[in-house]
N, C-alpha and C positions, 0 to 999 in steps of 0.2 A: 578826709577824715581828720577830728580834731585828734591832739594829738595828747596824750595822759601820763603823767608820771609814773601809773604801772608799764606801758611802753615802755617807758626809757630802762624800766625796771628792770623785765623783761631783755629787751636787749644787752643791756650789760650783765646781765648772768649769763645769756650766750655767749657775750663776748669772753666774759672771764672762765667760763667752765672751756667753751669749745666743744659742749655736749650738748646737745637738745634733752638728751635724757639725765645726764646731770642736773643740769639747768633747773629740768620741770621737778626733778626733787629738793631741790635747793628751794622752788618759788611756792612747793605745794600746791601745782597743780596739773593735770595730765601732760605726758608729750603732744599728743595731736593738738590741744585747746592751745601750748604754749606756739606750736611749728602754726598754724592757723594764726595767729596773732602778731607774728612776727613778719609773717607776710603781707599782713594789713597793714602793717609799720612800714615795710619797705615801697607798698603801694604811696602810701602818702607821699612819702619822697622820690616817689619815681624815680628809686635807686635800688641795687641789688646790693648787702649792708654782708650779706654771709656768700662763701663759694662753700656749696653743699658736695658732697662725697658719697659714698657707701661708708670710706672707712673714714673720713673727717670731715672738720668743720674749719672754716678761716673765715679770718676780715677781709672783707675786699680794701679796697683804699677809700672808698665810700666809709665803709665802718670806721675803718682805722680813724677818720677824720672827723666823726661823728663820734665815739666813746668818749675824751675825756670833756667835750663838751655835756655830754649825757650826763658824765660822773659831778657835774660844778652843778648843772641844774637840779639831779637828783638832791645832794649837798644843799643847794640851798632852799630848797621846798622842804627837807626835813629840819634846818634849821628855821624855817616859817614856821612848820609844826610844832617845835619847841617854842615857842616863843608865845605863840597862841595858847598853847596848855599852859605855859605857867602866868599867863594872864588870866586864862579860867581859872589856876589851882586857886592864886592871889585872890579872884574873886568868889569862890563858889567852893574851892576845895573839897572836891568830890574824887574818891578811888571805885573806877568801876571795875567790876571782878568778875571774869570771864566762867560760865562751868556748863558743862555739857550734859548731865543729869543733873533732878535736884538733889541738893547737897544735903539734909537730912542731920543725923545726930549732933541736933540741938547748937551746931556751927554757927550761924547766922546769928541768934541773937546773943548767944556768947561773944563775938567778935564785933559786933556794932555797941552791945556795951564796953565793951574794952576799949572801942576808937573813941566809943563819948566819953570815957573817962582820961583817958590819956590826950587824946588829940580833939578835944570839941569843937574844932573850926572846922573839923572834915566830916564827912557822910558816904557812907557806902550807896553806892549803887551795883545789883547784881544783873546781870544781863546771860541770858542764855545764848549759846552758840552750839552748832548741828557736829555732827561725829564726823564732818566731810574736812573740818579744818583740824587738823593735830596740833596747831599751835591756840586751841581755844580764844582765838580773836587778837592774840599778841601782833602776830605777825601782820596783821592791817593797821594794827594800833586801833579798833575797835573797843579793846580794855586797856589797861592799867599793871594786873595783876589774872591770876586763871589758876584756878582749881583741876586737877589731872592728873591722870594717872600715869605711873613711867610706864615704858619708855616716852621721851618728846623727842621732837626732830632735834637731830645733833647738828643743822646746820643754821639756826634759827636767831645766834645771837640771844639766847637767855640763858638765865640763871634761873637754879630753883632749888627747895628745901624740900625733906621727906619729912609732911606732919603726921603721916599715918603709914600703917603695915596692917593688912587686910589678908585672911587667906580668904580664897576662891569659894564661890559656889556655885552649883549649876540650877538652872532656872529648866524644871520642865512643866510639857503641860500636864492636867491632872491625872489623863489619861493615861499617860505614860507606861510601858511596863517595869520602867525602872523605880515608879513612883511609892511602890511601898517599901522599900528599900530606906534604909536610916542613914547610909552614909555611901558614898562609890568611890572607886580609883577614877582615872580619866580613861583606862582601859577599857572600863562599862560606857563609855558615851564616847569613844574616839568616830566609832562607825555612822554615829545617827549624823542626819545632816544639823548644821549651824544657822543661827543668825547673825549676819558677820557685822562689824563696821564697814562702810563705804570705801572703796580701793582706795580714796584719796587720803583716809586715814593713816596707811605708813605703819608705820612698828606698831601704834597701838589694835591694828587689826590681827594682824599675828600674834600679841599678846595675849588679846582672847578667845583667840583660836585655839590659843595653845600649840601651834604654828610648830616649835621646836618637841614637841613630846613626839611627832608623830614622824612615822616613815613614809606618807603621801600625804599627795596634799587635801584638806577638807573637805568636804560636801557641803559648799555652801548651798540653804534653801532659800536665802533670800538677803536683801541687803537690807539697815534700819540708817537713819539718817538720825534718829532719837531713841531715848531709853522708852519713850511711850510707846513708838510702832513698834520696837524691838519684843515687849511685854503684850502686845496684840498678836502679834506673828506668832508667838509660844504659845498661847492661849486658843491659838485658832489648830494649831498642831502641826504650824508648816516646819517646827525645828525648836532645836533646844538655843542655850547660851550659857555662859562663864560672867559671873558679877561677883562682886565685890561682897564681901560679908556684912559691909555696914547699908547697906542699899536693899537687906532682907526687908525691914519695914515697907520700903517704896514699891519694893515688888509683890508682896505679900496678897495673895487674893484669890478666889476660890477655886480659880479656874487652872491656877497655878499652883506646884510645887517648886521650894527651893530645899537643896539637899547638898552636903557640905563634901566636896572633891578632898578627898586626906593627902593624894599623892602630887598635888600642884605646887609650885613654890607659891609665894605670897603675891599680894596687889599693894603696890606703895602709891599711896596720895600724895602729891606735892603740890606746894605753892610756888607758881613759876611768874618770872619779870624776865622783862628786857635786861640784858645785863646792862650795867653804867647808871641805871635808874636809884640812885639813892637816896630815894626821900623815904623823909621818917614814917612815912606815911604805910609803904610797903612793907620797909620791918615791922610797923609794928602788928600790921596785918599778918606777915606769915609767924610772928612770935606769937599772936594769939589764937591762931590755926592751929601751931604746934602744943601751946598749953592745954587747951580745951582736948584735943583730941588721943593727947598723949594720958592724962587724967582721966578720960572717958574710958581710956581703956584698959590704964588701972584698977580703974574702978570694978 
């Protein structure tokens, strides 16, 4: 087996948590995918790399002699990756911007005019990423920068700003019996089954579950990987959902009711980076995230 920088990835979040379930939420992705993978790793070396337990994990002496080699290559393939991006920025200077639904009230062209006026060397590029990754593409380095709602993974190495404060609403289908109803608590929809985020979603699945309001846990009826299946599923009657107030447009459609949840706390949009990423490029993207949508809703 060749052998890959998420390997070593991989490995050294073993090594350092000493958890496989640690681990696989540190790396965002399931226990069995990361314990499966690990083993692939120790195949290659036809070495045993962990002494496994019930109740613990350890480095064999295999491992022990393997990590801080892992830790220089990993080191310097991310110092390759920097070095490559700022010969792209140099040349092409593009911020691409990571978001998981479309982003909607008037965002996009508000903030590519703001980059062409302040920064005319750069150009957005937006790219969409699935509800399976919580770090909306950060964490592979896929983007730049990523439009999201809190919670984000607290272990993920970013930073990020609140450009928006959203309360909740719930999306059902037309049929519904709650559907002539003007307004609900979450009491009226705790029982009906859900459209949830993906398990590998993490806190933001339980945000729209509304996870903490409830004394058991959910009925979920189906899992959505996008906001598009997620508005099919509803539509078809297999389950309701929790979105965003500003995402009424996007979801808006015959077959569908949305109806305003009074007793939820609110949905905060953020613009999230890498932390340590300080180019002008990013501020000036989340300053003009936060003007446009802070004004929008003044307005």
């Amino acid at each position: 087996m060749d052998v890959h920088i998420r390997h070593l990835r991989y490995f050294v979040a073993v090594a350092e948590e000493l958890s496989f379930t640690v681990a696989a939420r540190r790396l965002f992705v399931s226990q069995p995918a990361l314990s499966k993978q690990i083993r692939q790793f120790e195949s290659s070396f036809r070495a045993t790399l962990f002494e496994r337990s019930a109740r613990a994990v350890s480095l064999t002496e295999a491992g022990q002699a393997l990590l801080p080699n892992a830790r220089r290559v990993i080191a310097q393939w991310e110092d390759a990756q920097r070095a490559v991006a700022n010969a792209v920025d140099a040349q092409y200077r593009t911020l691409i911007v990571g978001f998981q639904a479309k982003i909607g009230r008037g965002l996009i062209p508000h903030v590519t005019a703001t980059m062409g006026a302040e920064l005319p060397q750069w150009r957005l590029l937006f790219r969409q990423i699935g509800w399976s990754d919580p770090s909306v593409g950060l964490a592979g380095g896929e983007v730049d920068v990523a439009l999201a709602w809190l919670p984000v993974p607290a272990h993920g190495g970013f930073s990020w700003k609140v450009v928006a404060t959203e309360h909740r609403l719930v999306a059902l289908p037309s049929t519904h019996h709650l559907a002539p109803r003007a307004d609900l608590t979450f009491a009226d929809l705790a029982a009906d089954p859900f459209i949830a985020l993906p398990a590998q979603a993490g806190p933001p699945r339980d945000f729209w579950l509304a996870t903490a309001r409830r004394g058991t846990q959910p009925a979920v009826a189906a899992e959505a990987a996008t906001a598009e299946e997620a508005l099919d599923a509803i539509a078809a009657g297999t389950g309701i959902a929790l979105l965003p107030a500003g995402h009424a447009d996007l979801a808006r459609r015959d077959d569908i009711i949305l109806r305003p949840v009074r007793d939820l706390p609110p949905a905060e949009l953020a613009v999230l980076w890498r932390s340590g990423d300080d180019r002008p490029a990013v501020h000036t993207f989340t300053a003009a995230c936060h003007h446009h949508l802070r004004t929008a809703t003044d307005a």
